[in-house]
C-alpha positions in Angstrom: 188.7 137.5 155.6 186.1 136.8 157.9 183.6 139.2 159.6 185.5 139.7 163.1 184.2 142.1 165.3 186.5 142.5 168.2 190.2 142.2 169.6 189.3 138.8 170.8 188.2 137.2 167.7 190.9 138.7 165.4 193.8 137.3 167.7 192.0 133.9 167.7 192.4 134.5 163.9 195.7 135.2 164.0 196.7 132.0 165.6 195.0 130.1 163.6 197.4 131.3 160.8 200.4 130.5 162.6 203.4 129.1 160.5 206.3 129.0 163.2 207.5 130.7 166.1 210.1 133.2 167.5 211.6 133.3 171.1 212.8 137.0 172.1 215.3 137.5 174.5 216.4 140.9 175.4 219.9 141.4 175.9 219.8 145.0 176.8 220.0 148.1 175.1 218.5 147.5 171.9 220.0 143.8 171.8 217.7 141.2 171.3 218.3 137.1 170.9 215.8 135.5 168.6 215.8 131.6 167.9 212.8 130.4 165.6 211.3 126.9 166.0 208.4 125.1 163.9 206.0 124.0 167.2 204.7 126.2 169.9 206.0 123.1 172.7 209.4 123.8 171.5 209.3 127.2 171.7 207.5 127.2 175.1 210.1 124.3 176.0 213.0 126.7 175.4 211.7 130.0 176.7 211.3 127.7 180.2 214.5 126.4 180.1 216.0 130.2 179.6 214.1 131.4 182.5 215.5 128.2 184.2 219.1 129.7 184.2 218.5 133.2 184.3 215.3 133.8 186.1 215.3 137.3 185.9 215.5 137.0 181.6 213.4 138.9 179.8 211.7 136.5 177.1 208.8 136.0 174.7 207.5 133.5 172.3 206.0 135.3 169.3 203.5 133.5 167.0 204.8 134.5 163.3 201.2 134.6 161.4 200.6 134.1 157.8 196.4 134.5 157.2 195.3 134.6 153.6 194.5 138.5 154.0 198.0 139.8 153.9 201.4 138.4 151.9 203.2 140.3 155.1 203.4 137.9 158.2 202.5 139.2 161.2 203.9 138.9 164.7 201.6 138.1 167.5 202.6 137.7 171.0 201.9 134.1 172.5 203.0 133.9 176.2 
């Protein structure tokens, strides 16, 4: 791993370890929808079509990150 010294640089790391992506919609309650896709414009692509029909929708596209410093992938939030 590289010398990173801040928040900044570390997320910047993370992304650039990106393998695919997760969109998160809550349902309520402890219910969650998740739908993976390979590229970022898909996932971005979807998450605007679900806030298209339900504009009050809680949802998220996660960035599921695989950097050579850890065999455990790691979630980062995207947008």
């Amino acid at each position: 791993m590289e010398n990173i010294n801040n928040t900044n640089e570390y997320d910047s790391y993370l992304v650039d370890h990106v393998k695919s992506y997760m969109v998160t919609e809550f349902l309520g309650r402890g219910q969650y929808q998740k739908t993976p896709f390979k590229s970022l414009e898909d996932a971005s692509s979807y998450k605007s079509k679900r806030l298209a029909d339900k504009p009050l929708a809680r949802v998220i596209v996660y960035g599921l990150s695989k950097p050579p410093h850890t065999i455990i992938p790691i979630s980062i939030a995207i947008n």
